[in-house]
Backbone bond lengths (Angstrom), bond angles and torsions (degrees), N, CA, C in turn:
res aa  C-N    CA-C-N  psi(-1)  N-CA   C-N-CA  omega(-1)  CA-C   N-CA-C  phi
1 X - - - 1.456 - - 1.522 108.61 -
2 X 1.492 107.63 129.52 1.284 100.62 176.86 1.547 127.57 -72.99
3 X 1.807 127.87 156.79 1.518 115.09 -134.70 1.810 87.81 -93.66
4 X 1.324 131.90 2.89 1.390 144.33 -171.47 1.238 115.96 -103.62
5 X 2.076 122.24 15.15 1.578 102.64 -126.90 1.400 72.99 -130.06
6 X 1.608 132.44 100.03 1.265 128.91 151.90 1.298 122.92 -12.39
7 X 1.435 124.21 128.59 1.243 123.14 170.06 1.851 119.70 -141.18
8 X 1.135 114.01 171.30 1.347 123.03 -149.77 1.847 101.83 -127.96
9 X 1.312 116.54 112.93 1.528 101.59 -178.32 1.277 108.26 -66.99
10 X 1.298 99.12 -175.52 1.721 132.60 -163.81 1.533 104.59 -62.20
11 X 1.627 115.10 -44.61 1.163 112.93 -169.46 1.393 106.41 -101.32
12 X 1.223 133.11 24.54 1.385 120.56 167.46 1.565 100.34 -113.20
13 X 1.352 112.74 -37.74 1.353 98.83 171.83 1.578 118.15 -64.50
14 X 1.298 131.63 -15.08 1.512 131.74 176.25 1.971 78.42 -55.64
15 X 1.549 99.97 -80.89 1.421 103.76 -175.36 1.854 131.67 -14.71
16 X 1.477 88.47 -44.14 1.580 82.90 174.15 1.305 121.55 -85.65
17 X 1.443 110.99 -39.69 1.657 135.16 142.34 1.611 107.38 0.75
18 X 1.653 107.95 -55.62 1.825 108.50 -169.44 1.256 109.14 -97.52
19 X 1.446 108.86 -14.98 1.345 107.00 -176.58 1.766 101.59 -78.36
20 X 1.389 117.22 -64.60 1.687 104.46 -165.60 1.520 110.68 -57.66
21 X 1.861 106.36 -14.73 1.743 86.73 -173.01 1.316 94.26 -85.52
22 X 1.045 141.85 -17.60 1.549 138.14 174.19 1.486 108.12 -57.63
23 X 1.619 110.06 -54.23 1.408 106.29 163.30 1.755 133.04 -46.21
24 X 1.106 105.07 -40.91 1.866 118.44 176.11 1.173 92.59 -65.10
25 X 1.536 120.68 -68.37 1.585 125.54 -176.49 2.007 121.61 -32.26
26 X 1.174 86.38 -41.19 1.868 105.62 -179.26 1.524 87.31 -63.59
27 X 1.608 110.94 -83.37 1.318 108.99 -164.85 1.653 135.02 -33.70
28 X 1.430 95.39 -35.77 1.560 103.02 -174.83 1.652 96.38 -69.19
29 X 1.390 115.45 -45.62 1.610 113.90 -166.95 1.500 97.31 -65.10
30 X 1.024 123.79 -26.29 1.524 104.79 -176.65 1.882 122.93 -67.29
31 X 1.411 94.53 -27.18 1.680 103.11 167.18 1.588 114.91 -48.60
32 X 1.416 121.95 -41.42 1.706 119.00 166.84 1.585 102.30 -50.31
33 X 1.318 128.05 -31.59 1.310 118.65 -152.77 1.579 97.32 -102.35
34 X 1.186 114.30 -39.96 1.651 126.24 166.11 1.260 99.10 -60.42
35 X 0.863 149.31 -21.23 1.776 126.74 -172.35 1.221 104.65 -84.74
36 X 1.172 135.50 17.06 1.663 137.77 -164.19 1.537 84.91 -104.60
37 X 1.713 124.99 -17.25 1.448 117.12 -159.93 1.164 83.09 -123.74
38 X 1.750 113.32 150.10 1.102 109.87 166.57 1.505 143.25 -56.04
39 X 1.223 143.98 127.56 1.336 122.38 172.31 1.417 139.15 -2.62
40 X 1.612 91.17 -83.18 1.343 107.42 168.42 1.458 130.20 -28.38
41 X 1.254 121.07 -22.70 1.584 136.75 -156.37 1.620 92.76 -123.05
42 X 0.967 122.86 -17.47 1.777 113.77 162.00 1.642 135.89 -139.89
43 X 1.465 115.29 1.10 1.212 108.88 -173.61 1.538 106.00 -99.64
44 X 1.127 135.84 24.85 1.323 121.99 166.86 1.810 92.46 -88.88
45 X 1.422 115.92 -59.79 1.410 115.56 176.63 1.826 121.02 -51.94
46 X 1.223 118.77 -32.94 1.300 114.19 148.64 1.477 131.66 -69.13
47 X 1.036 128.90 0.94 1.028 132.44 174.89 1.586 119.96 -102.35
48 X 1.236 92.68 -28.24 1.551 105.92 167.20 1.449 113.93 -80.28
49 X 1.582 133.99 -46.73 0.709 142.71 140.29 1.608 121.04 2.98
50 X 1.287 100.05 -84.03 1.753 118.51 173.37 1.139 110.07 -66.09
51 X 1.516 128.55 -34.62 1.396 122.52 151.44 1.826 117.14 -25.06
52 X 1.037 92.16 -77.93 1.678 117.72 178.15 1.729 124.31 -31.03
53 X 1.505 87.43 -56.54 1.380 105.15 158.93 1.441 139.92 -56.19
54 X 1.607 98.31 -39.00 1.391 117.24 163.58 1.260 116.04 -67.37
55 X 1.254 131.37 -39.88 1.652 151.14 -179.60 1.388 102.43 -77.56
56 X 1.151 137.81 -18.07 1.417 137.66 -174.67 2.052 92.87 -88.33
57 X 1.023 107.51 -56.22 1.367 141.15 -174.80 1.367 100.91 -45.86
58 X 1.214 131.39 -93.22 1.147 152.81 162.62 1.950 115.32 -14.31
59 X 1.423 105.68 -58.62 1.881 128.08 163.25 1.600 103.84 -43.54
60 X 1.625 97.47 -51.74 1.896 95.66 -163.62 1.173 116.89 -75.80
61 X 1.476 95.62 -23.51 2.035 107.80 -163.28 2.077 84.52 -66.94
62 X 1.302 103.23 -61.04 1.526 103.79 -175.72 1.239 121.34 -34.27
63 X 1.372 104.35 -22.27 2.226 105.35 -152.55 1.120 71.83 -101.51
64 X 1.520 140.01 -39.58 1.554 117.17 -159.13 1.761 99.15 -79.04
65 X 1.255 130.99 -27.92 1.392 119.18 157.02 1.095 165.04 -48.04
66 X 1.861 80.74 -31.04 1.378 117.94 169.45 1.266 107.09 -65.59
67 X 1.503 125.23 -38.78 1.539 126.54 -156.21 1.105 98.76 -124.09
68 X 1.270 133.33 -2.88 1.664 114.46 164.44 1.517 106.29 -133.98
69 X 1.360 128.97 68.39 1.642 121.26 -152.65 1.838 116.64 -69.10
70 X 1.613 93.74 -29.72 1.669 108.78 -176.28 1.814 110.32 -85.90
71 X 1.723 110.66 -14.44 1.437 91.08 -171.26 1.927 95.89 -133.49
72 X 1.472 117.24 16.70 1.450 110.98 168.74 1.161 111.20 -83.05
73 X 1.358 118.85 163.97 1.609 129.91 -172.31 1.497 104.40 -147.31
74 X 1.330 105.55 142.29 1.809 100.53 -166.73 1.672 99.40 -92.35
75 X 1.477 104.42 14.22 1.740 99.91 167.10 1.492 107.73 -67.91
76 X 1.163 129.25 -39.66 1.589 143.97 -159.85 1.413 93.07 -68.71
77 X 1.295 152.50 30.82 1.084 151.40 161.13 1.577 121.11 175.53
78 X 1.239 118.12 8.42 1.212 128.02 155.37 1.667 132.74 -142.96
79 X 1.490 97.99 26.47 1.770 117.17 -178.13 1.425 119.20 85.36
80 X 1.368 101.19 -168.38 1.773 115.98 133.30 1.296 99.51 108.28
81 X 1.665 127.70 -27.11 1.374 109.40 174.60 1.472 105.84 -128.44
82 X 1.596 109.41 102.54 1.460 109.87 -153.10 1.576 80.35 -127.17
């Protein structure tokens, strides 16, 4: 890690950790509520959407690796040990 390289403790990244999967989590539930509309009229923007989310996801999981390499866990942004 570089010695200039801002970093974020353990427990705030859990914190952000629940927040974007809460965010993905929202998004997917909203598709029950989107299916009342046709496709056509929203899944290119949902898809990008979840794109986004995934790309947000994916950036943080890294930075939290970058800066904590011995104690990050790729649950903190993609589940699994709840």
């Amino acid at each position: 890690m570089a010695d200039n390289l801002q970093t974020t403790d353990l427990e705030e990244w859990e914190e952000i950790g629940d927040e974007v999967q809460q965010v993905h989590d929202d998004l997917i539930e909203l598709v029950h509520t989107l299916n009342a509309v046709p496709k056509t009229v929203w899944r290119d923007e949902f898809d990008q959407a979840k794109d986004g989310v995934d790309g947000l996801k994916n950036v943080l999981d890294n930075r939290l690796f970058e800066e904590h390499p011995d104690e990050a866990s790729v649950d903190t942004f993609y589940g699994g040990a709840e």
